[in-house]
C-alpha positions in Angstrom: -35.9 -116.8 48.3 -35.9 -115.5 44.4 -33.6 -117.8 42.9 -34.2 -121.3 42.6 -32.3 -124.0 41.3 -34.4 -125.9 39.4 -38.1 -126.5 38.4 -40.6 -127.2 41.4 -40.2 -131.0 40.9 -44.6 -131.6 40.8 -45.0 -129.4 38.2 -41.8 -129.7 35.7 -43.3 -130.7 32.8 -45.8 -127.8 33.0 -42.7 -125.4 34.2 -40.2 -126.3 31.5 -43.0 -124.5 28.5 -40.9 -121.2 29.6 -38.4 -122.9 31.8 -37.0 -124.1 28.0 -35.5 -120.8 28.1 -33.6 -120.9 31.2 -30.3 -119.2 30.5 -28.7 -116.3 28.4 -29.3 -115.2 25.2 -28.0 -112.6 22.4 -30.6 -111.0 20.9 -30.7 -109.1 17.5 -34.4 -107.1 17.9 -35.9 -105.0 15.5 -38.6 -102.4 16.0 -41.1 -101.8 13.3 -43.1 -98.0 13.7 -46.3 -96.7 11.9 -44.1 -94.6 9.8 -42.5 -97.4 8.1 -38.9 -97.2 9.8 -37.6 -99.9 11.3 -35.0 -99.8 14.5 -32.8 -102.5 14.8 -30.7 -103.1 18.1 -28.5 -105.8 19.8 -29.4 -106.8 23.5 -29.2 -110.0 25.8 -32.2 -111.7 27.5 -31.3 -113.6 30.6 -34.0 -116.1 32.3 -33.5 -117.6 36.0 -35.7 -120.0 37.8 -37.5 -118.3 40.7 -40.2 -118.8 43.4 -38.8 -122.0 44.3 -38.9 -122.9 41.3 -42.5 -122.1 40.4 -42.0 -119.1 38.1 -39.4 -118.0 35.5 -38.3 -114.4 35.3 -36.5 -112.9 32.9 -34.0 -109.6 32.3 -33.9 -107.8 28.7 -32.1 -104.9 27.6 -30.3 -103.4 24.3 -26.7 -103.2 24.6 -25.9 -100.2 26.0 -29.1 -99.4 27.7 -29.1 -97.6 31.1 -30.0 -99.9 33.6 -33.2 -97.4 34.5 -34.2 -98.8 30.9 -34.0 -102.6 31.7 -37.6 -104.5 31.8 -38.4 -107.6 33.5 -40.9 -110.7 33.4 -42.3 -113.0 35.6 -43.8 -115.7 34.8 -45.9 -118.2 36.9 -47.9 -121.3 36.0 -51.2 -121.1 37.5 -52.1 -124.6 37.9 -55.5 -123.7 38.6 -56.7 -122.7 35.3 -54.1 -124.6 33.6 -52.0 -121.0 32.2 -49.4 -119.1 33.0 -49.8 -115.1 34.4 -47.2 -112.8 33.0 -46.3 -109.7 34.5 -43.9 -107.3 32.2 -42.6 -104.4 33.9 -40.0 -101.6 33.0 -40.6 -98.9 35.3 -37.8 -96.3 33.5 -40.2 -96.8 30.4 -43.3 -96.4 32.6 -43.9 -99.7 30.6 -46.5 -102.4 32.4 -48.5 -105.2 31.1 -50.0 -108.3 32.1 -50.6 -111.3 30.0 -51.9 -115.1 29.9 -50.0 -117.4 28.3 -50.4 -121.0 26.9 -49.3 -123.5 24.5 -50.6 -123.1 20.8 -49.4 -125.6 18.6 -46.0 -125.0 18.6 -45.9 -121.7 19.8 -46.0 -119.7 23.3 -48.7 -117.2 22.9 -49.4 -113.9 25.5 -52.0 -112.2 25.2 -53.4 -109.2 27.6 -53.0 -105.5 28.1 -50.5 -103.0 28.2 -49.7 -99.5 29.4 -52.8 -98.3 27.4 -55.6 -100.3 27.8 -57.2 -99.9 24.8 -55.0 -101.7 23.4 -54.3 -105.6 23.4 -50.9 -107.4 23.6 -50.0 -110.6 21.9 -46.7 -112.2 22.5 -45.5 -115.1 20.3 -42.3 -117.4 21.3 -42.0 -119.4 17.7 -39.4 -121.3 15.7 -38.4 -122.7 19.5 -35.5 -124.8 19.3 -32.8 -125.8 22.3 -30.5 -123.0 20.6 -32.8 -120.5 19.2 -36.3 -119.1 18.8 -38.5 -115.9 17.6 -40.5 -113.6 19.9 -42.9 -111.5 18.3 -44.6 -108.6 20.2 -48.2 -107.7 18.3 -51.2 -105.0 19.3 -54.8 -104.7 18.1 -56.9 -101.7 18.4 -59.7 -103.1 17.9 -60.6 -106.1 20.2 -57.8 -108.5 18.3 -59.7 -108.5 15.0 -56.8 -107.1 13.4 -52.9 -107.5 14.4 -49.8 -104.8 14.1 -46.6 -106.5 14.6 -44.2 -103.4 16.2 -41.1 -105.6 17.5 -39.6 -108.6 16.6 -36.9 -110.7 18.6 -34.5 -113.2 16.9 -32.8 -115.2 20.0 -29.8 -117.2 20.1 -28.3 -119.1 23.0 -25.3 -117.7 24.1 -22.2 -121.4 24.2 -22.8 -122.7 27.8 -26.0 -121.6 29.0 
């Protein structure tokens, strides 16, 4: 079964880190590009419980977007070594990477590789509140010495989710 209703009940403290987000959201998200433009776009972000509870995935997309051009995460504590594995995919975008994330302070941070593996990820939730947060998507080209920031995400929680 996908859909779960609820935390796996051993693990909900460790679950709730992403399972916080549980719910729908209106997004306002803003592209930054090498050139110096920015692109600015209005989408929603939807997160479910899944796995019997032992993962959270999400939905994204701009408003508007073809469905071929929606992405996906799943996210799955691995109790093991004490992190959670991400898995972004949006296959109309040929878009794939795979991250770990923890608690920093208070911030969510993913970091892995994406479609070109040269190049490190770095995901930040921040400014988490019950109603609101920041995600910030970041690369380095050289080994994380360095940071880009190319797309921020200002969330709100949509009344009654």
């Amino acid at each position: 079964m996908l859909a779960a209703d609820g935390p796996f009940s051993e693990q909900a403290d460790k679950l709730m880190l992403y399972g916080q987000f549980v719910g729908a959201w209106d997004i306002h998200s803003t592209n930054f590009n090498a050139d110096g433009t920015r692109i600015e776009r209005r989408g929603e972000w939807h997160f479910a419980w899944v796995l019997g509870g032992r993962g959270v995935q999400d939905i994204l997309f701009a408003v508007g977007a073809p469905p071929h051009m929606y992405g996906t995460t799943l996210r799955c504590y691995d109790e093991t070594a004490d992190v959670w594995r991400v898995s972004w995919m949006m296959p109309g975008g040929r878009e794939f990477a795979n991250l770990i994330g923890r608690r920093i302070g208070d911030r969510i941070v993913q970091e892995g590789t994406g479609p070109d593996p040269r190049r490190l990820e770095r995901w930040t939730f921040s400014d988490i509140t019950p109603t609101s947060f920041i995600w910030q998507g970041e690369v380095s080209f050289d080994q994380g010495k360095t940071w880009v920031l190319e797309q921020e995400m200002r969330a709100m929680r949509r009344t009654g989710s």
